[in-house]
C-alpha positions in Angstrom: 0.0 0.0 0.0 1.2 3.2 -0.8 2.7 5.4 2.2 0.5 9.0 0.9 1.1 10.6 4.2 3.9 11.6 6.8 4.2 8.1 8.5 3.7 7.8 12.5 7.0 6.9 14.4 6.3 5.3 17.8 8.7 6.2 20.3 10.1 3.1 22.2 8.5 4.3 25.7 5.0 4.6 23.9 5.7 1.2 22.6 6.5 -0.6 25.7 3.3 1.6 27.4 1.1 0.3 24.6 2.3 -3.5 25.1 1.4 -3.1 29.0 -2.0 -1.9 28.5 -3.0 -4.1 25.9 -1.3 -7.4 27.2 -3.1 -6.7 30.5 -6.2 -6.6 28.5 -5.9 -9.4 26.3 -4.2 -11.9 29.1 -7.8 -11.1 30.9 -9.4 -12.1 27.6 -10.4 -15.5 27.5 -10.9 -17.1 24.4 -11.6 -20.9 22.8 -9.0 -21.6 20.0 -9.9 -24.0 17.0 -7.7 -26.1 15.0 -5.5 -24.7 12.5 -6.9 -25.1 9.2 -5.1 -24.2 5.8 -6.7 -22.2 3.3 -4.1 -23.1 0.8 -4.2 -26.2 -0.8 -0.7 -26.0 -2.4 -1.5 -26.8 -5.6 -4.7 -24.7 -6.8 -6.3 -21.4 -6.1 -9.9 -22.9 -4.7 -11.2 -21.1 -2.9 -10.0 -17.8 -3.7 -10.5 -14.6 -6.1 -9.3 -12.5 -7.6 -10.3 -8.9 -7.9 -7.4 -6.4 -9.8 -7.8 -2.9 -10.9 -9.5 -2.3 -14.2 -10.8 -5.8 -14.1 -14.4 -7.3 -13.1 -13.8 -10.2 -9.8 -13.4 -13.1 -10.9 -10.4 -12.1 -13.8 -7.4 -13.3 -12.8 -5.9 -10.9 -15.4 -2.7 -12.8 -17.0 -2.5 -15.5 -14.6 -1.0 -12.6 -11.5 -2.2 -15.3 -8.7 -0.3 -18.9 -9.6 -0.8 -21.6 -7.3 3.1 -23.9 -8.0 4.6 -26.8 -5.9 2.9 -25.6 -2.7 3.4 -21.5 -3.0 1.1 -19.1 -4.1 3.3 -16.8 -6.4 2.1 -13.0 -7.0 3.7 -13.3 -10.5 3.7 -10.3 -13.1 5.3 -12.9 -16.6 2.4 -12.6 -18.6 2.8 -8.4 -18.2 3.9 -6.0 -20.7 4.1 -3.0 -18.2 2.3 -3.1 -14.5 0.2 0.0 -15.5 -0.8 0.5 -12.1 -3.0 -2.9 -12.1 -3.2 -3.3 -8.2 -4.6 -6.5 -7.5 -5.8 -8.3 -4.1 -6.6 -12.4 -4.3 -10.0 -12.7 -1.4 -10.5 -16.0 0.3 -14.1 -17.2 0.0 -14.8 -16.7 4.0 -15.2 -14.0 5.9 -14.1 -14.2 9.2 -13.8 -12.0 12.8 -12.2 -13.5 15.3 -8.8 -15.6 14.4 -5.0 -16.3 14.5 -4.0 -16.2 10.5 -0.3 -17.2 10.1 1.8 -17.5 6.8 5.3 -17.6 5.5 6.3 -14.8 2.9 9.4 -14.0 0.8 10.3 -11.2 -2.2 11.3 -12.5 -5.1 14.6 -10.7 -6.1 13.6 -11.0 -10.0 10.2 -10.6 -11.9 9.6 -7.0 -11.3 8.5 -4.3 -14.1 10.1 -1.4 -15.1 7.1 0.9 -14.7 6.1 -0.3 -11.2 6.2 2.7 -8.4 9.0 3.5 -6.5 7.5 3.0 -3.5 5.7 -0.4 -4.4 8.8 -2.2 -5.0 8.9 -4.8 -3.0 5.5 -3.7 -1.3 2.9 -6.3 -0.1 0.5 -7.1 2.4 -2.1 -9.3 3.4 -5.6 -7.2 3.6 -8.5 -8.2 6.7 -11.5 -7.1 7.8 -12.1 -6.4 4.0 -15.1 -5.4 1.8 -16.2 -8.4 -0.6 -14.2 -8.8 -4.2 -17.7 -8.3 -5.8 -18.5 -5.0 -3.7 -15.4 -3.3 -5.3 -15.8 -0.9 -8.1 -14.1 -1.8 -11.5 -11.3 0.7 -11.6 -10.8 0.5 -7.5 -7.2 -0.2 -6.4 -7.5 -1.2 -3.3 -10.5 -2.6 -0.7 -12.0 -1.2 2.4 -9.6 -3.1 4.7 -6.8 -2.9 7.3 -3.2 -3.8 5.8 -0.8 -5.7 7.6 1.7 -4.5 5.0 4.9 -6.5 4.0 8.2 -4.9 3.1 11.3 -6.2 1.4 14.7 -4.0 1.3 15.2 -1.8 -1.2 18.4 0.0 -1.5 20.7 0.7 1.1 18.1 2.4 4.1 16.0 0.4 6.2 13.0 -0.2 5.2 10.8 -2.4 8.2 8.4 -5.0 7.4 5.2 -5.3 9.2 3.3 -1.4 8.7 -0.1 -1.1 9.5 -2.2 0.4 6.6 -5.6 1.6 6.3 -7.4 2.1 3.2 -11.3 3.6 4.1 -10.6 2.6 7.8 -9.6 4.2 11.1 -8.0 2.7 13.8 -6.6 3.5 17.5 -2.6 2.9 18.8 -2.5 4.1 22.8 -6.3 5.1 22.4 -5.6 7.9 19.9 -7.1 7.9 16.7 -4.8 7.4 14.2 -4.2 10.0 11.3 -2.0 8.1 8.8 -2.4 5.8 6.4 0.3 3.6 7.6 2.2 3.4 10.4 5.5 1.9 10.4 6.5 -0.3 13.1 9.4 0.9 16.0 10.8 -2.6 16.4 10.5 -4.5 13.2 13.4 -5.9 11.1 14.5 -4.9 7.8 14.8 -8.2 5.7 16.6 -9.1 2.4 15.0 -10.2 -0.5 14.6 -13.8 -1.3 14.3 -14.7 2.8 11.3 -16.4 3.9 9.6 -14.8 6.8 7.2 -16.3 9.1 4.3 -13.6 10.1 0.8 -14.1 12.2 -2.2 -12.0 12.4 -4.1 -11.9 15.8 -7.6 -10.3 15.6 -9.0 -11.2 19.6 -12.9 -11.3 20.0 -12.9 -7.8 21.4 -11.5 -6.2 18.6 -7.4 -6.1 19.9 -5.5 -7.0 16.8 -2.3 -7.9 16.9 0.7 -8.4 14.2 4.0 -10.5 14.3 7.1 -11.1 12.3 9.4 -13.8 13.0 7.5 -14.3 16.4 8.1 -10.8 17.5 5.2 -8.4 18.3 5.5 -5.5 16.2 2.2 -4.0 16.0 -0.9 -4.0 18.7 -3.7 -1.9 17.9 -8.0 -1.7 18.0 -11.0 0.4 17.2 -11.3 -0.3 13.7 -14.0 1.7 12.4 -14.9 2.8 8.7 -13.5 6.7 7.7 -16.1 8.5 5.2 -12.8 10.8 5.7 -10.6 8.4 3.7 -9.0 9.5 0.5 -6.8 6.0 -0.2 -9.3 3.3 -1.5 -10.0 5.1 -4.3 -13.5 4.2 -5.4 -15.0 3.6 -2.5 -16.4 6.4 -1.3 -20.2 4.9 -1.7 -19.8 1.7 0.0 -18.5 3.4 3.2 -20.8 6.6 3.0 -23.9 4.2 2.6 -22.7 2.5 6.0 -21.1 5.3 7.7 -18.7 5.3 10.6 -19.5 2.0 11.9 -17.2 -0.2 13.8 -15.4 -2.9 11.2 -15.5 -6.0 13.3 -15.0 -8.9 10.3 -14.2 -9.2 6.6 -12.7 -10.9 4.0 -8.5 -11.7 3.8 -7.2 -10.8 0.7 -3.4 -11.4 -0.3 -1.8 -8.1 -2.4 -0.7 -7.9 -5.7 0.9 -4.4 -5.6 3.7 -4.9 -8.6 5.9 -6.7 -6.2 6.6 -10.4 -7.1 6.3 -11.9 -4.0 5.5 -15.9 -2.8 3.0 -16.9 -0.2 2.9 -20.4 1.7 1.5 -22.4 4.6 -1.5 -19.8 5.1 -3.1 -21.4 8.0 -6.4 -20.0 10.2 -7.3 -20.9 14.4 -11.1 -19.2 14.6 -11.5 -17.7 18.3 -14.6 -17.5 20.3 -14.9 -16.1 23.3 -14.7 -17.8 26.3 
């Protein structure tokens, strides 16, 4: 997702304040975990769709999404130029309470030339999205919270792990948060072509939680829709029709943002409360 705004810069106290708070909270927050369940069979894309910009869902415009020897491959060979295409692939269930973990790497080779600076080597895996079929045609990106991915590119860091937030708000130390993404104050910057392990916590009451490599690098709630937003281009009428109501579920969609990147052992734990 692209970074349209100053980004936020947690300082390390606010951090460690935020990680009291909230661990308090969810240790107090009982819930029932599932079984894991994979929603990637390895070898096909059943079960998911495919929605890209400038395409009707359903289109899996020049095979992007290719399911191969147990990955699922954001691939951009059958491209002449990326032409700002954004893509997102939406498993068929939606889902509000869960643990959602996966392994991730950058391709180092595959990219095109015309592909934004700032989406090079740029992913994420979308939640608590609108539908593939509620998107408009020409819309790049869904109503959704981001739990962005980041390879390196060039010589600065560059932390995986962001929170985005195309058409949604959310709150970090009970502030309402003003950017679109917020990087993380304790993530890693990793090298292309490394696979990284990376969970999702969404707890019944709303606290949603993101790791990389086991470490917590993001805890935040209050997800709520933003008639305010400017980022989801498209999709102004879907959240004015609902207003500024709390997001509680969605879809989970994996990005296509001109980044060739693999995906692998996507695996789901559904959480009730206790």
């Amino acid at each position: 997702m692209l970074w349209t705004k100053p980004l936020r810069r947690s300082a390390t106290l606010g951090l460690a304040a935020l990680w009291f708070c909230v661990t308090g909270a969810a240790s107090a927050e009982e819930v029932h975990a599932g079984p894991w369940r994979s929603l990637f069979d390895g070898k096909t894309l059943s079960g998911w769709t495919a929605k890209i910009a400038r395409h009707p869902a359903g289109e899996n415009y020049r095979e992007t999404f290719v399911a191969d020897h147990g990955v699922l491959r954001v691939s951009y060979a059958g491209y002449d130029k990326f032409d700002n295409q954004f893509g997102h692939l939406f498993y068929k269930t939606p889902y509000s309470a869960y643990r959602l973990r996966f392994t991730y790497r950058f391709l180092t080779e595959g990219g095109l030339p015309d592909t934004p600076n700032w989406a090079r080597g740029n992913s994420g895996i979308m939640f608590h999205s609108q539908s593939a079929e509620s998107m408009t045609v020409d819309q790049p990106f869904p109503v959704s919270i981001e739990f962005q991915l980041l390879g390196k590119d060039g010589d600065a860091p560059r932390p995986t792990g962001a929170v985005c937030t195309p058409g949604i708000t959310i709150t970090i130390d009970g502030a309402k948060v003003k950017e679109h993404c917020t990087p993380p104050a304790n993530a890693p910057t990793i090298a292309n072509g490394t696979w990284v392990q990376a969970e999702l916590e969404v707890l019944p009451s709303g606290v949603i939680t993101q790791k990389i490599n086991g470490v917590v690098v993001h805890r935040y709630a209050g997800a709520a829709l933003d008639p305010e937003d400017t980022v989801a281009g498209g999709a102004k009428p879907y959240i004015l029709a609902r207003g500024a109501q709390p997001v509680t579920g969605g879809y989970i969609a994996l990005q296509s943002e001109g980044a060739p990147i693999e995906f692998k052992d996507i695996e789901i734990q559904e959480l009730k409360r206790r």
